[in-house]
C-alpha positions in Angstrom: -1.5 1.0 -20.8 -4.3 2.1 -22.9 -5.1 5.3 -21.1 -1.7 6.6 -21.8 -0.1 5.4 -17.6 2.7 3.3 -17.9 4.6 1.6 -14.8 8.1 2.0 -14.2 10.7 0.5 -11.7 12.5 2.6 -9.1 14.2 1.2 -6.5 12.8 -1.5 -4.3 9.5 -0.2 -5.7 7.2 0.2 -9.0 5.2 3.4 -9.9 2.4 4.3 -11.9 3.1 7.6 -13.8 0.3 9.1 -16.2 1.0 9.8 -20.1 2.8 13.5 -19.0 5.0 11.4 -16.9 3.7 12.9 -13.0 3.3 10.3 -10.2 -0.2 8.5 -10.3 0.2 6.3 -7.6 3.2 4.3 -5.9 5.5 2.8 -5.1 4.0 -0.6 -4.7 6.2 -3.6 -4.0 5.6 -5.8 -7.1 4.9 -5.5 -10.9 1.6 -7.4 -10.3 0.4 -5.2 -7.8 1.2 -1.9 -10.3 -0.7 -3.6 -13.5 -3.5 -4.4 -10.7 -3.9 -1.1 -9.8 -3.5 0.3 -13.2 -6.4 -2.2 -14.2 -9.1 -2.0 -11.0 -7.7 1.1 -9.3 -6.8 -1.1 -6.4 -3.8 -3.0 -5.1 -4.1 -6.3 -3.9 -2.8 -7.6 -0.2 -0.9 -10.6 -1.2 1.4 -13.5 0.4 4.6 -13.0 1.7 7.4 -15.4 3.8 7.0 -13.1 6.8 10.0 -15.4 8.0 12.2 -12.9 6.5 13.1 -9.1 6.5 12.5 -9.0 2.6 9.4 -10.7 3.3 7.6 -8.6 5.8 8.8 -5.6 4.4 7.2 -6.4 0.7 4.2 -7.1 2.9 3.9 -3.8 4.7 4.4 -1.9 1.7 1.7 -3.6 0.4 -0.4 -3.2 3.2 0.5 0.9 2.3 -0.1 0.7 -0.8 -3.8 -1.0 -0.7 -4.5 1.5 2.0 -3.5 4.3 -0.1 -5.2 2.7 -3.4 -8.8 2.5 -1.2 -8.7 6.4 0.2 -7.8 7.1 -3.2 -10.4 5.7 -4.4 -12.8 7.3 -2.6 -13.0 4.9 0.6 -11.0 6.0 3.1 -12.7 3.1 5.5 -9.7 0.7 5.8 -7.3 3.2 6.5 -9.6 5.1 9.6 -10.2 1.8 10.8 -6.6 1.0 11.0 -5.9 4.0 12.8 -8.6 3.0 15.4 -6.7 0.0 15.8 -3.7 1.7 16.3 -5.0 3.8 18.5 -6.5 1.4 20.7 -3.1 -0.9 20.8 -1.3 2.0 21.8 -3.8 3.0 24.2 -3.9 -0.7 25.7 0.0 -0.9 26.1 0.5 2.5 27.6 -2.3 1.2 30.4 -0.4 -1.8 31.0 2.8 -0.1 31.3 0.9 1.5 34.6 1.4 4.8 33.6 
């Protein structure tokens, strides 16, 4: 790239490592979500066949990754939001479970 980050493959995953060759951000799940980030400094949430393993675990990742990509940018909304979420979902079914 032409600030000196270049994207490499590692397992299931591709990471963004800076010119000195450290971790910048990753793993994301696709080579278009790596070049994405390298240009915008975000990772896009994308479509997967959640009708398969592969499909829904590319998509989680890449739910992880955008949620990373957004508090490292400075806007840690989507991911304290998502924890509210989770919060309340787990809240809700230990209600239900009547205890």
């Amino acid at each position: 790239m032409d600030d000196g980050r270049f994207i490499v493959k590692q397992g299931s995953g591709w990471l963004v490592l800076t010119a000195n060759g450290s971790h910048d951000f990753g793993p994301v799940p696709t080579l278009a979500s790596a070049k994405q980030y390298v240009e915008s400094g975000t990772t896009p949430l994308g479509q997967h066949n959640l009708s398969t393993k592969h499909g829904r675990r590319q998509s989680k990742k890449e739910f992880n990754s955008y949620l990373a990509s957004e508090a490292k940018n400075g806007n840690p909304m989507p991911a304290i939001l998502w924890f509210i979420v989770l919060f309340i979902v787990c809240g809700v079914a230990f209600a239900v479970r009547g205890h």
